[in-house]
C-alpha positions in Angstrom: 33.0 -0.3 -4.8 29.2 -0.4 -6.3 28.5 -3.1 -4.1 29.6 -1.0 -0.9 27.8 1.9 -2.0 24.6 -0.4 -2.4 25.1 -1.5 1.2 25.2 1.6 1.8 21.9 2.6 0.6 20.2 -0.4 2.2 21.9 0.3 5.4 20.8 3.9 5.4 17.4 3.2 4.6 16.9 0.4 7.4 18.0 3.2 9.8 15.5 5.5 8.5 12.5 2.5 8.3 13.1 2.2 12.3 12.6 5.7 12.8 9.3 5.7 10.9 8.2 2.7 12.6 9.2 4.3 16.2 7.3 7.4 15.0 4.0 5.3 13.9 3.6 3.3 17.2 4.8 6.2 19.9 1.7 7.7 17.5 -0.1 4.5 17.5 -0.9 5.0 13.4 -1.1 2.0 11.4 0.5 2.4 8.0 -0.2 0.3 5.3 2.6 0.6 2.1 0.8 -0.4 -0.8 2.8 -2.1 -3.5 1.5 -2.2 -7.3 1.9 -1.5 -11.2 0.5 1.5 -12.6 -3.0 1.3 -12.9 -3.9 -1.3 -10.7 -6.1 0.8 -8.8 -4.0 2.1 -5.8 -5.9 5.5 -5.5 -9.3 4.1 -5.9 -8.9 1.6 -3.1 -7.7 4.1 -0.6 -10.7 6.6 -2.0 -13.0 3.9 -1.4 -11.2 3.0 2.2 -11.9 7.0 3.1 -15.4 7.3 2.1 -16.7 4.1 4.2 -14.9 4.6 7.0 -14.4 8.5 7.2 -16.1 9.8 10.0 -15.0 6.9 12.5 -11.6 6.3 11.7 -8.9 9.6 11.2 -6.8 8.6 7.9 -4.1 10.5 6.3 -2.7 9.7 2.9 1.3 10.0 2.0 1.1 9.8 -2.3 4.1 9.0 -4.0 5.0 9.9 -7.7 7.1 10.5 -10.5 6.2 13.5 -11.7 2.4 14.8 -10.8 0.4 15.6 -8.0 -3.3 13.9 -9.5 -3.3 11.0 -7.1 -2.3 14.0 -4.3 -5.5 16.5 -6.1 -7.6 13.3 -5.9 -7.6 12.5 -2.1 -7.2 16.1 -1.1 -11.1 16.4 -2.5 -12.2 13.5 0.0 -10.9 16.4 3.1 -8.2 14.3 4.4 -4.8 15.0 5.3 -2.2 14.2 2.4 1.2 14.6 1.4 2.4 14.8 -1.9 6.1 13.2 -2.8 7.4 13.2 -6.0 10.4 11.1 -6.7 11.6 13.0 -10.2 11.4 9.6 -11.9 12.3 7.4 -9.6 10.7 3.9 -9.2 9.8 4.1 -5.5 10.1 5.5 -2.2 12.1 5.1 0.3 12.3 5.7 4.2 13.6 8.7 4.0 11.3 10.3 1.6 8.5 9.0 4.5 10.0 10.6 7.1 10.2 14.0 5.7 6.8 13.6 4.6 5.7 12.4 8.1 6.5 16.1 9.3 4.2 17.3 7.3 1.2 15.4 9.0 0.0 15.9 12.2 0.5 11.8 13.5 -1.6 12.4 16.7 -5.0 13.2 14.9 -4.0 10.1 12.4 -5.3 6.3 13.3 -4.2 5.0 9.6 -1.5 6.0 7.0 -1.9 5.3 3.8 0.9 5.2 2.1 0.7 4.7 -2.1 4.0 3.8 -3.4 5.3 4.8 -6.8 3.8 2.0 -9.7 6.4 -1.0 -9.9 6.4 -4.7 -8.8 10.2 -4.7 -8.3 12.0 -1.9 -6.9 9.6 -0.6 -4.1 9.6 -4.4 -2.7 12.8 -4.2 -1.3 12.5 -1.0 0.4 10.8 -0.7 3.9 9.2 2.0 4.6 8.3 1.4 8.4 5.4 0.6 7.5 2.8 -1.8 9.9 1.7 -3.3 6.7 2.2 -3.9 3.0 -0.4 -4.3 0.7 0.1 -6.5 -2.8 -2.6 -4.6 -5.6 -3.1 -6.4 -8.5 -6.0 -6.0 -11.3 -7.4 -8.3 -13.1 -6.4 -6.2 -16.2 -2.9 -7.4 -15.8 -3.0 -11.4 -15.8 -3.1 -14.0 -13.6 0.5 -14.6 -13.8 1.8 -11.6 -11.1 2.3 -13.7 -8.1 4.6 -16.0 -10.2 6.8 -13.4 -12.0 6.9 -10.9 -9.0 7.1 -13.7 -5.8 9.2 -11.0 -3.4 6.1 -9.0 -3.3 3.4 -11.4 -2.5 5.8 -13.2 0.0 6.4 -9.7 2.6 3.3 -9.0 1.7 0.2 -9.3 4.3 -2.7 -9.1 2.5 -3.6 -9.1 -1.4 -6.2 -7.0 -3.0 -7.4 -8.7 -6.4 -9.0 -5.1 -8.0 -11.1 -4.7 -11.4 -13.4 -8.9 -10.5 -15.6 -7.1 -12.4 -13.7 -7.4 -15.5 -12.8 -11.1 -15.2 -15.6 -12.5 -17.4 -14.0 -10.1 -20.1 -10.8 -11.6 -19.8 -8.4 -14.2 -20.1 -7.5 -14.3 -16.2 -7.5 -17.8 -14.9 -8.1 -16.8 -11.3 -7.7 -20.5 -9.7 -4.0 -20.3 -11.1 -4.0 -17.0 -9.1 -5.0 -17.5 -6.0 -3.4 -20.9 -6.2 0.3 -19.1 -6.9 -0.5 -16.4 -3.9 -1.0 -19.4 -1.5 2.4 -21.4 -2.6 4.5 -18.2 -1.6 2.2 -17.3 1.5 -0.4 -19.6 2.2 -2.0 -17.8 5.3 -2.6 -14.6 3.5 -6.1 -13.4 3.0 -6.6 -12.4 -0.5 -9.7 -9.7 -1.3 -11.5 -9.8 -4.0 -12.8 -6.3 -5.0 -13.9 -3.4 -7.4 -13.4 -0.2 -6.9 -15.9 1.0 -9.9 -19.2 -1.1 -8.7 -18.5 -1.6 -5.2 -17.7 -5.4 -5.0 -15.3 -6.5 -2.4 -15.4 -3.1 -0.1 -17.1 -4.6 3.1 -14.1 -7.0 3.0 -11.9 -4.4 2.2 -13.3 -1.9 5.3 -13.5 -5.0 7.4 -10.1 -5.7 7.0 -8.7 -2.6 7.7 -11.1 -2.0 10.8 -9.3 -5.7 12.1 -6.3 -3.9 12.5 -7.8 -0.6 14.1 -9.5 -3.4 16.6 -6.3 -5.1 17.5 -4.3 -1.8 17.9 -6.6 -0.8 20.1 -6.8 -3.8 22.2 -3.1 -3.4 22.7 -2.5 -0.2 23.6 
């Protein structure tokens, strides 16, 4: 019976990812679904994102959260389009949670969706979302050994965004064992080194996200 129900769940929640996908490209909005611990720096990252390219590029933010609307306060100061979901303890979001969320923003004045999922390496991994993209955070703080003991992520992932360099001559992170673990579970993805408090990192961070923008719009 509990593994029906499971399948169940899954099940309902691939329906619901196909719907957000449909939505996104009849919109032609990139999401991206990023995927990390607490802390890592999720919210900086897409702060950062919004300050460089604001201005040239229309972005919308969909914040997801236990409990509190900070992350939501945060972005909502940077005058972009955000919507707040809060999870009442739960571990991550799902589809449908996106899709109610996506009536709340106004898709045709969007070109990218960023979408921060609850803090966890586990659960929010084997949700889709409909997302275009998923995004593997990871700080420094936490170790070198994150690609090893969380694998799911970093293989559906499409790119990974090594936060807090700046702290890596404070601590024991042996970032050759890093980068070589990314590689042996997808070896084509780029990996960005970055940090979000002096600035390291964000021209490859900006430059990846204005790749995409480029190639959607050479396909439409």
């Amino acid at each position: 019976m509990e593994i029906k129900v499971v399948r169940r769940i899954m099940e309902a929640n691939e329906q619901h990812a196909e719907v957000v996908r449909r939505r996104l490209r009849e919109a032609g909005v990139i999401a991206l679904n990023l995927i990390s611990a607490p802390g890592s720096g999720k919210t900086s990252l897409i702060e950062c994102a919004i300050r460089e390219l604001k201005g040239k590029v229309n972005i919308g933010v969909i914040e997801g959260d236990p409990d509190t609307t900070r992350d939501a306060e945060r972005i909502a100061r940077l005058d972009v389009p955000v919507v707040q979901i809060n999870t009442e303890g739960g571990c991550h979001l799902e589809a449908t949670m996106v899709l109610r969320a996506l009536d709340e923003i106004d898709l045709n004045a969007l070109q990218l969706l960023f979408i921060e999922n609850v803090g966890n390496l586990v659960c929010p991994v084997v949700f889709d979302l409909g997302e275009s993209h998923r995004v593997a955070v990871v700080s420094a703080a936490e170790g070198h050994d994150k690609p090893a003991k969380y694998p799911a992520l970093f293989r559906t992932a499409q790119v990974t965004v090594l936060n807090k360099v700046d702290l890596i001559p404070y601590l024991d992170f042996d970032e050759s064992q890093f980068t070589a673990d990314v590689r042996r579970l997808n070896p084509d993805m780029p990996i960005l080194r970055v940090s979000c408090r002096t600035g390291e990192g964000m021209a490859e961070w900006v430059r990846w996200l204005e790749g995409l923008l480029n190639k959607e719009a050479v396909m439409q």
